[in-house]
Backbone and ligand atoms as CSV (ligand in chain L), in Angstrom:
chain,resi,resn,atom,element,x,y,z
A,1,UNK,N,N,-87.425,15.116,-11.624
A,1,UNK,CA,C,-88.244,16.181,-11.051
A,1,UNK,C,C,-89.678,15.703,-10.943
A,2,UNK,N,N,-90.353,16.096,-9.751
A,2,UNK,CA,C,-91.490,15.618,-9.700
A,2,UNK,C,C,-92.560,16.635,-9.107
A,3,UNK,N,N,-93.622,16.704,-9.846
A,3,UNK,CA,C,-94.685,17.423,-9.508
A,3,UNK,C,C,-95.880,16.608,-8.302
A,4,UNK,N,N,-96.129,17.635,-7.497
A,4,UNK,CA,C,-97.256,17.209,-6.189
A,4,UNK,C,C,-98.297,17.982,-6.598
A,5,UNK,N,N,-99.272,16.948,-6.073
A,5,UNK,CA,C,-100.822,17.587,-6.580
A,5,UNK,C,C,-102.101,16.928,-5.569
A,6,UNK,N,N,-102.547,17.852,-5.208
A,6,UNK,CA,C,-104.176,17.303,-4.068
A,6,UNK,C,C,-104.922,18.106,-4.912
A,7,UNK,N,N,-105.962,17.240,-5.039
A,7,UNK,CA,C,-107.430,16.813,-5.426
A,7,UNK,C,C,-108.503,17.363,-4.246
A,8,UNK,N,N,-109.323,18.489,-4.819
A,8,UNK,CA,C,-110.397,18.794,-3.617
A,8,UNK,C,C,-111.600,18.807,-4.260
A,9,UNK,N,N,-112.429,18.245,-3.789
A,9,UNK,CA,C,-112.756,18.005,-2.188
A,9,UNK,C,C,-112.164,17.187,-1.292
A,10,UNK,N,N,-111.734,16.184,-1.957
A,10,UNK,CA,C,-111.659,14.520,-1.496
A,10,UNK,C,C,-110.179,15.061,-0.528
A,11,UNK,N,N,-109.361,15.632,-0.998
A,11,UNK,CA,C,-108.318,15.604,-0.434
A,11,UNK,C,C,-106.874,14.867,-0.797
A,12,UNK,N,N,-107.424,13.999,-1.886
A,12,UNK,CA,C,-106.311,12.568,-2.714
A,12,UNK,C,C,-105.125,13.737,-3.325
A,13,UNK,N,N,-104.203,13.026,-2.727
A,13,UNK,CA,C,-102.788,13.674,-3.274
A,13,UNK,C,C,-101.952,12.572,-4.599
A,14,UNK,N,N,-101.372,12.704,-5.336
A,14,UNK,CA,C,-100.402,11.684,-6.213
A,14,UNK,C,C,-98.889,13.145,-6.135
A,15,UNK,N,N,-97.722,12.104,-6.014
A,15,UNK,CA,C,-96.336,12.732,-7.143
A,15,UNK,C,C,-96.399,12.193,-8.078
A,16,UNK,N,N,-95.974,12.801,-9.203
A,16,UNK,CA,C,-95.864,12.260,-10.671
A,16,UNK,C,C,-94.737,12.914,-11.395
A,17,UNK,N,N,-94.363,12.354,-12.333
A,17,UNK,CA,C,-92.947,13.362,-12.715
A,17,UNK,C,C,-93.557,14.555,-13.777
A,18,UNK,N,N,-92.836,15.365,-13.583
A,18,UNK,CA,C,-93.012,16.741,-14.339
A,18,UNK,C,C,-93.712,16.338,-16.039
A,19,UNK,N,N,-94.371,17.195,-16.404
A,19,UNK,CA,C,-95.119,16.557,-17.786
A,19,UNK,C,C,-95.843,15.629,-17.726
A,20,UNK,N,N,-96.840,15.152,-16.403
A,20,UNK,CA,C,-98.193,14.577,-16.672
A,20,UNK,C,C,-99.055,15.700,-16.512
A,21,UNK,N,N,-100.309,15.145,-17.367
A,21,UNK,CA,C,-101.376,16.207,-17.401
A,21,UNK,C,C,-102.056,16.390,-16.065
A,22,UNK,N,N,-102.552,16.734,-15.581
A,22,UNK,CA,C,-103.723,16.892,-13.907
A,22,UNK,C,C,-104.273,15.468,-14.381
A,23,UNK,N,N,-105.058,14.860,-15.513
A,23,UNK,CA,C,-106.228,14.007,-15.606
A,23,UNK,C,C,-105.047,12.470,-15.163
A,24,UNK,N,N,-103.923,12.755,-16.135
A,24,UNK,CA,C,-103.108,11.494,-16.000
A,24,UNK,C,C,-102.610,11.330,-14.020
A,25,UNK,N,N,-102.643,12.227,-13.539
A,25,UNK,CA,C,-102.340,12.773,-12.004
A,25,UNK,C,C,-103.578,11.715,-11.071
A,26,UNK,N,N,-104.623,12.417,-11.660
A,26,UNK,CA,C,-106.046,11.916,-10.907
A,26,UNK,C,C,-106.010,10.656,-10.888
A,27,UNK,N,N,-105.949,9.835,-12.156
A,27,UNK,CA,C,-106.018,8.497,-12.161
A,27,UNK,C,C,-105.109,7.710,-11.627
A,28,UNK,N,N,-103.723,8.301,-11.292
A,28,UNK,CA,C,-102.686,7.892,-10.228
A,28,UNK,C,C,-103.319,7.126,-9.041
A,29,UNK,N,N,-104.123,8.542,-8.526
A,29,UNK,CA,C,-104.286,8.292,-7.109
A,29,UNK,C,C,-105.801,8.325,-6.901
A,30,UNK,N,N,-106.429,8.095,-7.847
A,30,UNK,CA,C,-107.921,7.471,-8.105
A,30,UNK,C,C,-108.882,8.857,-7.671
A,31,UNK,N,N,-108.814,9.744,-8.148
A,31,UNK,CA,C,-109.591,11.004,-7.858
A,31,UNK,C,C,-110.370,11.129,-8.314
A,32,UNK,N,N,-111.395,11.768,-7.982
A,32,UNK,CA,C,-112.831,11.310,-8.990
A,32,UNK,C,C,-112.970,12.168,-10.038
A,33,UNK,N,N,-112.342,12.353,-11.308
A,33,UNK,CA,C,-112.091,13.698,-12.085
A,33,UNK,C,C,-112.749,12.880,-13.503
A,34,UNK,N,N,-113.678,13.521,-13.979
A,34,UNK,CA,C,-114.340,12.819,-15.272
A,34,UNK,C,C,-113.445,12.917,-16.489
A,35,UNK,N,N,-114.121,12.325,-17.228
A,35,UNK,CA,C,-113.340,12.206,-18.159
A,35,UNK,C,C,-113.627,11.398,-19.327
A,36,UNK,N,N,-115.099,12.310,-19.678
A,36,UNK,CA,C,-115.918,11.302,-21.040
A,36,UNK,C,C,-115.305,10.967,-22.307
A,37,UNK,N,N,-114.846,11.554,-22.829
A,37,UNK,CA,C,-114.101,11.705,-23.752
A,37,UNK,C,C,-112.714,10.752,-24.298
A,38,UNK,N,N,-112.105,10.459,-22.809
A,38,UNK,CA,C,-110.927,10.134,-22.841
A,38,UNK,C,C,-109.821,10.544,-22.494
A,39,UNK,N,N,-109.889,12.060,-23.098
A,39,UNK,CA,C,-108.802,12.718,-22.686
A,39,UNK,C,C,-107.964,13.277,-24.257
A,40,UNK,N,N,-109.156,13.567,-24.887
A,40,UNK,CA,C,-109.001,14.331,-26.564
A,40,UNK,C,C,-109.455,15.519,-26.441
A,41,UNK,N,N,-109.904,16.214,-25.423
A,41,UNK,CA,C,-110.280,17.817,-25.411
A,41,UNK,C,C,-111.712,17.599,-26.680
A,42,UNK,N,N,-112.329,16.567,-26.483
A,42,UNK,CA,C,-113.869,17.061,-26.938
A,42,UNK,C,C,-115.254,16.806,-25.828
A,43,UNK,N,N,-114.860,16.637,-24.689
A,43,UNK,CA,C,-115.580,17.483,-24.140
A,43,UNK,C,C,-115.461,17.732,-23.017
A,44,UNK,N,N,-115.875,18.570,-21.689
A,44,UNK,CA,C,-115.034,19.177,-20.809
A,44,UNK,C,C,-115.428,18.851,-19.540
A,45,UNK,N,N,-115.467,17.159,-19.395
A,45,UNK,CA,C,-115.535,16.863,-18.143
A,45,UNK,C,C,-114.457,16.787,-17.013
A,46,UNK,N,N,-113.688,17.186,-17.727
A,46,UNK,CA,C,-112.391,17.181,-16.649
A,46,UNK,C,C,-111.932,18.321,-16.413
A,47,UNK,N,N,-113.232,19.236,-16.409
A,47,UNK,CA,C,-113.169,20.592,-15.798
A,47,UNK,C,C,-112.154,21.075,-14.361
A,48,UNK,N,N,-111.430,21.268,-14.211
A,48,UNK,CA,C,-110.810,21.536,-12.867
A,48,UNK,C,C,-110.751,23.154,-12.406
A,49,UNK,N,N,-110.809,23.940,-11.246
A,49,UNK,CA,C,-110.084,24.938,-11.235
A,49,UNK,C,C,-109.102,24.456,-10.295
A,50,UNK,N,N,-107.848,25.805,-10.755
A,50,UNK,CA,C,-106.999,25.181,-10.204
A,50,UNK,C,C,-106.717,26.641,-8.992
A,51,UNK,N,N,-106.183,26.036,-8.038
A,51,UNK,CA,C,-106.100,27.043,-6.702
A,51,UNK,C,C,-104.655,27.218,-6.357
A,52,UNK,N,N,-103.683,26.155,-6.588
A,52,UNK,CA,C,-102.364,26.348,-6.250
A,52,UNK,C,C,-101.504,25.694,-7.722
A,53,UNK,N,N,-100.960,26.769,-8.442
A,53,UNK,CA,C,-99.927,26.346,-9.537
A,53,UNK,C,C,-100.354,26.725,-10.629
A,54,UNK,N,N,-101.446,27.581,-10.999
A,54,UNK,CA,C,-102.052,27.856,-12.610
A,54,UNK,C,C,-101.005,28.332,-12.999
A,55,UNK,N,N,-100.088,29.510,-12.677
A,55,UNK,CA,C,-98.824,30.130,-13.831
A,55,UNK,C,C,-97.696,28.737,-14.222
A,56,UNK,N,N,-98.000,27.792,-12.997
A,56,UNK,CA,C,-97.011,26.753,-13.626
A,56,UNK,C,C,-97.711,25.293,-14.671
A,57,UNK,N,N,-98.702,25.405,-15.334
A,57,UNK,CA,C,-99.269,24.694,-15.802
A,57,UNK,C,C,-98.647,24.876,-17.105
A,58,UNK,N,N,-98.537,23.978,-18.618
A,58,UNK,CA,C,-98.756,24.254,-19.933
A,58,UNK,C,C,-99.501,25.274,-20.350
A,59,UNK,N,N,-98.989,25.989,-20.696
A,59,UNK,CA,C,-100.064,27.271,-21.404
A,59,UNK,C,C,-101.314,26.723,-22.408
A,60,UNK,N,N,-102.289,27.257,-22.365
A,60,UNK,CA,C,-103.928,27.028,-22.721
A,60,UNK,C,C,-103.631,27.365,-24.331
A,61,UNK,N,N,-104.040,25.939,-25.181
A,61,UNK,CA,C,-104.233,25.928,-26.350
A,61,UNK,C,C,-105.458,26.598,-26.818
A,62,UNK,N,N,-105.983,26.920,-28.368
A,62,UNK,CA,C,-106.760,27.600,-28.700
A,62,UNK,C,C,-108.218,26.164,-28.543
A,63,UNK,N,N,-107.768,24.900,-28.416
A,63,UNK,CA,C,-108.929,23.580,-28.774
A,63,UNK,C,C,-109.303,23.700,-27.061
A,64,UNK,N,N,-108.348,24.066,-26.335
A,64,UNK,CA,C,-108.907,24.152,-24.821
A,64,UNK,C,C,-109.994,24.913,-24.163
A,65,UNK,N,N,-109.109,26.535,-25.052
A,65,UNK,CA,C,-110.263,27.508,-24.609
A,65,UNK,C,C,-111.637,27.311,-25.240
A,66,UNK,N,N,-111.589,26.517,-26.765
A,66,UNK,CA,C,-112.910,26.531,-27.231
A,66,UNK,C,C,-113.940,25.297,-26.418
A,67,UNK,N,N,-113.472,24.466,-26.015
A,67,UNK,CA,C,-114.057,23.579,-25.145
A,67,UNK,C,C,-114.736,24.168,-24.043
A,68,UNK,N,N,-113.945,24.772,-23.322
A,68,UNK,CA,C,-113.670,25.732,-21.963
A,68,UNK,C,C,-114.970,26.520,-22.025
A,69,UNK,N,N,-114.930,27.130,-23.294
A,69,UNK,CA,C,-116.629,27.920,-23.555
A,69,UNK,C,C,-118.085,26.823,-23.085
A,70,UNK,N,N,-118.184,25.977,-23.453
A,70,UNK,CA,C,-118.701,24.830,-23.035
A,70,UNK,C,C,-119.218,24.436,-21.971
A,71,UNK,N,N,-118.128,24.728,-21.154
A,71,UNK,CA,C,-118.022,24.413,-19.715
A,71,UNK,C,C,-119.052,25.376,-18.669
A,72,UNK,N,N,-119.492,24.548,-17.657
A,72,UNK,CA,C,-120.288,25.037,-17.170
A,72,UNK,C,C,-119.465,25.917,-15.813
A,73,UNK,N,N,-120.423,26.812,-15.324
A,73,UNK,CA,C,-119.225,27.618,-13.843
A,73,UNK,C,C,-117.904,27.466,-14.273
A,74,UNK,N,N,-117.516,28.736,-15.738
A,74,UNK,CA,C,-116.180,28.625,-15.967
A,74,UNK,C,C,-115.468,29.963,-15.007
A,75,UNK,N,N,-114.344,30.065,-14.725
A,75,UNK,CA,C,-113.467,31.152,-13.679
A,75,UNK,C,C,-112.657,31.230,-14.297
A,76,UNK,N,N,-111.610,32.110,-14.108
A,76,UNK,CA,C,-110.221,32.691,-14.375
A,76,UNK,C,C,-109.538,31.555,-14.301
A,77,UNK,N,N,-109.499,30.184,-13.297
A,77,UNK,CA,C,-108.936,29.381,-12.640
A,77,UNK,C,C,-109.235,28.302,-13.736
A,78,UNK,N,N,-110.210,28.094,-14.453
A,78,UNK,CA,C,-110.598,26.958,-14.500
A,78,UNK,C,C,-109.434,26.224,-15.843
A,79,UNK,N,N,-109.481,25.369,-15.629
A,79,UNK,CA,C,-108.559,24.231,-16.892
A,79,UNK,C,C,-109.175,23.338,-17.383
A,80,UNK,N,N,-108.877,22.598,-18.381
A,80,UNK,CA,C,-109.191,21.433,-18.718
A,80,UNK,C,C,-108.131,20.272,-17.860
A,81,UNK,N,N,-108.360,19.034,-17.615
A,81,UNK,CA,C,-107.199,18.302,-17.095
A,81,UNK,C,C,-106.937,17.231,-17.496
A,82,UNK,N,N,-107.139,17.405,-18.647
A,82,UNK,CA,C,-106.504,16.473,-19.667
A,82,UNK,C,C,-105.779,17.272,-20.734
A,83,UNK,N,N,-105.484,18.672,-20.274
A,83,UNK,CA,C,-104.915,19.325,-21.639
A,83,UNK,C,C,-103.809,20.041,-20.306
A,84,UNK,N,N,-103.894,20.425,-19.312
A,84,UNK,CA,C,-103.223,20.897,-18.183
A,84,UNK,C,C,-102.061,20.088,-17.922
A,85,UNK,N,N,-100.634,20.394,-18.495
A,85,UNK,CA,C,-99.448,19.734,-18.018
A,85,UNK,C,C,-98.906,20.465,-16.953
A,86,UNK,N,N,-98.444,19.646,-15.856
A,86,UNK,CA,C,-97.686,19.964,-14.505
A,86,UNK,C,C,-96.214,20.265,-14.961
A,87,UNK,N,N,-95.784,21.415,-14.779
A,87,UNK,CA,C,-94.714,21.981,-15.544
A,87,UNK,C,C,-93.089,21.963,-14.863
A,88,UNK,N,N,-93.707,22.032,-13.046
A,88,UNK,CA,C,-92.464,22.233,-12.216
A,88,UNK,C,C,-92.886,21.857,-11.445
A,89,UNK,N,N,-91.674,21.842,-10.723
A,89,UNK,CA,C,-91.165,20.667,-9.545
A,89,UNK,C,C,-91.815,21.467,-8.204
A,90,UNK,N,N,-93.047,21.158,-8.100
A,90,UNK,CA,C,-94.019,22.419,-6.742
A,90,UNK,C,C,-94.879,21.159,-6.902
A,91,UNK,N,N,-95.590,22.178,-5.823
A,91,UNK,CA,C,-96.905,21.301,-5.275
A,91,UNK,C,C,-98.293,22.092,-6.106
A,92,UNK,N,N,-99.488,21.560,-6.471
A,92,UNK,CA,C,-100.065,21.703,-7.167
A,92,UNK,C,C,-101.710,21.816,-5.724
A,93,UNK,N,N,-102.413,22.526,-6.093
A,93,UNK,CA,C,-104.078,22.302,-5.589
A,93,UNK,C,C,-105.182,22.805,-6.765
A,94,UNK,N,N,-105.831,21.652,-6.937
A,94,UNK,CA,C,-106.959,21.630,-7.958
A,94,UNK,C,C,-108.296,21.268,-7.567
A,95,UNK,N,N,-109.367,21.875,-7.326
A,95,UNK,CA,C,-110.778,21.644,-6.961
A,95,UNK,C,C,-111.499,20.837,-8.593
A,96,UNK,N,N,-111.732,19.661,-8.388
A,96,UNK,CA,C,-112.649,18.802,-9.126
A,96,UNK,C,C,-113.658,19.865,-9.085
A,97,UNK,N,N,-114.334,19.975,-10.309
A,97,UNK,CA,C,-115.818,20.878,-10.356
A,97,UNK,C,C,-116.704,19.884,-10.254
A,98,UNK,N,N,-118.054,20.462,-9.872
A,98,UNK,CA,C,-119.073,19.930,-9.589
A,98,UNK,C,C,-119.512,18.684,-10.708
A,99,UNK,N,N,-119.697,19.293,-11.615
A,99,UNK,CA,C,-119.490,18.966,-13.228
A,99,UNK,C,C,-118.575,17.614,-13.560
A,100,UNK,N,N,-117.243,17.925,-12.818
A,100,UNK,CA,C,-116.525,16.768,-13.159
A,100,UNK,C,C,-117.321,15.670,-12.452
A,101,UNK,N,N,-117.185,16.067,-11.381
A,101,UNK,CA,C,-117.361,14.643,-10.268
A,101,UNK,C,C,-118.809,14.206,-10.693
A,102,UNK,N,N,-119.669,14.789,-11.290
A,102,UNK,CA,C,-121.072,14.013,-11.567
A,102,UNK,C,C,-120.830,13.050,-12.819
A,103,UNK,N,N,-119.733,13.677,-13.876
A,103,UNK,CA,C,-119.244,12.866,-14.863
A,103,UNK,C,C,-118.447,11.512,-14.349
A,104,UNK,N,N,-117.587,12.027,-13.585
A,104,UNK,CA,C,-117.252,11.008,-12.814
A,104,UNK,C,C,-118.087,9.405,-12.317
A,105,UNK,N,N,-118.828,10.089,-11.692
A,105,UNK,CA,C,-119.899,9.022,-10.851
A,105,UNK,C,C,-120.827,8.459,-11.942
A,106,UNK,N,N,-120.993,9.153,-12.683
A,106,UNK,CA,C,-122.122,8.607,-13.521
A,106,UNK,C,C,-121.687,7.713,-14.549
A,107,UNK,N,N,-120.003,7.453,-14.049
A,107,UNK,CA,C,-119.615,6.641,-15.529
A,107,UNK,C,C,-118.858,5.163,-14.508
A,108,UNK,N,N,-118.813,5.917,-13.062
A,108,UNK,CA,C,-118.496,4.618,-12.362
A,108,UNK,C,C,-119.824,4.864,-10.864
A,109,UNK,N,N,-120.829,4.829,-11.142
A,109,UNK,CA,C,-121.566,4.792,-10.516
A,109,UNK,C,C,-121.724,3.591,-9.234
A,110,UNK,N,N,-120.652,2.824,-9.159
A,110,UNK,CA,C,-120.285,1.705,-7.707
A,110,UNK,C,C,-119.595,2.395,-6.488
A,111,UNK,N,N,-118.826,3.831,-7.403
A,111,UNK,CA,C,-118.363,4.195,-6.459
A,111,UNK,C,C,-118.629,5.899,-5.774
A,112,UNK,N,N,-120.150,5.813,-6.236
A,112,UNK,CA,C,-120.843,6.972,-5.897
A,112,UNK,C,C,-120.847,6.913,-4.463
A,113,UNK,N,N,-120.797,5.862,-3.393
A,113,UNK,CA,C,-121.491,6.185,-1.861
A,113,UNK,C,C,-122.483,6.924,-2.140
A,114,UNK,N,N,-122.232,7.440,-0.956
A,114,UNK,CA,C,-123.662,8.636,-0.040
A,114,UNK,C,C,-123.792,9.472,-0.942
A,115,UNK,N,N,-122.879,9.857,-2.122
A,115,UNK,CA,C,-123.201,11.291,-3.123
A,115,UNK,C,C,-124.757,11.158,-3.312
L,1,LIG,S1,S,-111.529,14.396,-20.841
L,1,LIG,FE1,FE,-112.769,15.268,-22.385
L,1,LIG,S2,S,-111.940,17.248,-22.582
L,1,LIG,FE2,FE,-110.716,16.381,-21.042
């Protein structure tokens, strides 16, 4: 079974099989989704909201939501995506936050372009 997922703004799609996180997704298909930390839920650059598939995600741990407080322009939508497992076999849409993608760039800053 395999989960589909696009990345917005950029538009970058990956399949991956059911039970990768969104962050493990991004780095598939090279999306610009931060990720200071690593991917230990201490701190919340891999902010995502998500637009297509939130009821099918891993349900939100209590170390997520406390991060999540953290987070800057948080929504109903928003996830962590390194704690966000792709649950079923659908297609997925997730908007990179502003937030991410500056974490992003600022940690691979060659591949900033025109930003
Ligand atoms: S990468 Fe740090 S909380 Fe997700």
């Amino acid at each position: 079974m395999s989960a589909r997922i696009r990345f917005e703004p950029d538009g970058v799609e990956a399949e991956v099989p059911v039970g990768t996180t969104i962050k493990e997704a991004a780095e598939r298909c090279g999306a610009h989704l931060g990720s200071a930390c690593g991917g230990v839920c201490a701190c919340s650059t891999c902010h995502v909201y998500v637009k297509e598939g939130l009821d099918d995600l891993s349900a939100m741990e209590m170390a997520e939501e406390d991060r999540l407080d953290g987070a800057f322009d948080v929504r109903p939508n928003s996830r962590l995506g390194c704690q966000a497992v792709l649950r079923q076999d659908r297609g997925y849409v997730v908007e990179i936050t502003r937030e991410s993608l500056e974490a992003f760039f600022d940690e691979y800053p060659e591949l900033r372009g025109g930003r």
